[in-house]
C-alpha positions as CSV (number, residue, x, y, z in Angstrom):
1,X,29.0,12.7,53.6
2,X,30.3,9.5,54.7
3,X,31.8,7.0,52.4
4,X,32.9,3.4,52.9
5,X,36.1,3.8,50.7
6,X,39.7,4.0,52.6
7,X,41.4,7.6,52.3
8,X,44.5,4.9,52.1
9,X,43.5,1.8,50.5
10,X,46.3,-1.0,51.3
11,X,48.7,-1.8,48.2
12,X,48.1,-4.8,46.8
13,X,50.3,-7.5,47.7
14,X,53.2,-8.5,45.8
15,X,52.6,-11.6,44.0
16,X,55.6,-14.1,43.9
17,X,56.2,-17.7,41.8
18,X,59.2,-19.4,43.3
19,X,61.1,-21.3,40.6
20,X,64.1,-23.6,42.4
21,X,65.1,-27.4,42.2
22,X,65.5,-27.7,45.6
23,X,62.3,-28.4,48.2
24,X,64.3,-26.8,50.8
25,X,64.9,-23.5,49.4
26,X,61.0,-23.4,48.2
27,X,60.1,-23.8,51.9
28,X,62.6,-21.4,53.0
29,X,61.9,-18.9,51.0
30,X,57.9,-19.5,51.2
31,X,58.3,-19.1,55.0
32,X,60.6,-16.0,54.8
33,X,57.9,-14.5,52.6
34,X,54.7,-15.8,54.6
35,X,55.9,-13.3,56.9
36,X,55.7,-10.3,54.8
37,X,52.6,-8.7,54.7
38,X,52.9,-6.9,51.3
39,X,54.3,-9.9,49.7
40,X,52.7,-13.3,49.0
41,X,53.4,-16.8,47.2
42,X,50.6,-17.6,44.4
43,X,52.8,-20.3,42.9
44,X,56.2,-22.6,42.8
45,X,57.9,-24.6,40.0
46,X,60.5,-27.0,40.3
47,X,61.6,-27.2,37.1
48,X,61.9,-24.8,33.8
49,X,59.2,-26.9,32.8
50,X,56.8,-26.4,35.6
51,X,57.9,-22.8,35.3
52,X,56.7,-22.2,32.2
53,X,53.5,-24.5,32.4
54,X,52.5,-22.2,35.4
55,X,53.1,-18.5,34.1
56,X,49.9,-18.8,32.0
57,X,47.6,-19.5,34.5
58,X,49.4,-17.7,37.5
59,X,49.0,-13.8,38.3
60,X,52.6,-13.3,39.3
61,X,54.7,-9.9,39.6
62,X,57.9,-11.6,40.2
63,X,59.7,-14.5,39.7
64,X,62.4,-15.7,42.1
65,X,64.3,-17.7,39.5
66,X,67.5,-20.2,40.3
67,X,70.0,-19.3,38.2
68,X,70.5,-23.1,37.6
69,X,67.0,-24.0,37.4
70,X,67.5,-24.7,32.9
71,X,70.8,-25.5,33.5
72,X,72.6,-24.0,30.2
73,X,69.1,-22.7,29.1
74,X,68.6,-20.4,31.6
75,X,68.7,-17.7,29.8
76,X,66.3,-18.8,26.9
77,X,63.8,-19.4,29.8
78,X,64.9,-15.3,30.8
79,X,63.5,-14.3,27.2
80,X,61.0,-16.3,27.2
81,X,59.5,-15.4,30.7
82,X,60.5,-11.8,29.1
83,X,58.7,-12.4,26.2
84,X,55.3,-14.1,27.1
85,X,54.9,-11.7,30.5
86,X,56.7,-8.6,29.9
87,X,55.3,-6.8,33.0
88,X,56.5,-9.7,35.5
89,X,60.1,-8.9,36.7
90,X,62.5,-11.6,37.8
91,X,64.9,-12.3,40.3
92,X,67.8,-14.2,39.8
93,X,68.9,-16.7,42.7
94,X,72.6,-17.3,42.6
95,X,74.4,-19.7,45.7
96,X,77.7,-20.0,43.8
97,X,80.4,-18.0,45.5
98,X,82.1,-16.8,42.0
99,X,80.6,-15.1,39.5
100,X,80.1,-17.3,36.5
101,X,79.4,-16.1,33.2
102,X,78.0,-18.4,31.6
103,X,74.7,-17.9,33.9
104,X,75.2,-14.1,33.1
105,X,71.5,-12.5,32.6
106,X,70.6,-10.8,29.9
107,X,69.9,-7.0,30.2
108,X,66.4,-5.7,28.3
């Protein structure tokens, strides 16, 4: 009996939405990642704006989120990324040396 289905099929790839003011970091980090072969980019934001336009229409598994992106609404872009697409998980970016709690994120 032969079959055409893999005894292992390959994981899907992790989908990833880069969310960052700053070109460079998006290219960066889009690099970095091309080079992963179980993760890949489907979409990028430059603003909280963008981010949120784009979640509708993107199939994303993570968000790599700058903690300044909304600058003091950050964390009402946290909820609502939390609360329109509860099964996408987010990472937090931080390139301040100090912990700052004001950009603290909110635990679910």
């Amino acid at each position: 009996m032969s079959s055409n289905v893999p005894l292992h099929p390959t994981p899907s790839r992790i989908k990833l939405l880069i969310a960052d003011d700053r070109w460079v970091v998006r290219e960066g980090l889009k690099r970095m990642i091309a080079q992963c072969a179980d993760m890949k980019v489907v979409g990028e934001a430059a603003t909280s704006d963008e981010l949120l336009e784009r979640l509708p229409s993107t199939e994303v598994d993570v968000i790599l989120l700058d903690a300044w992106l909304g600058g003091p609404k950050t964390r009402g872009i946290i909820r609502q990324v939390r609360r329109r697409h509860a099964g996408c998980r987010l990472l937090v970016l931080n390139v301040l040396t100090r912990f700052d709690r004001s950009c603290a994120v909110p635990r679910t």
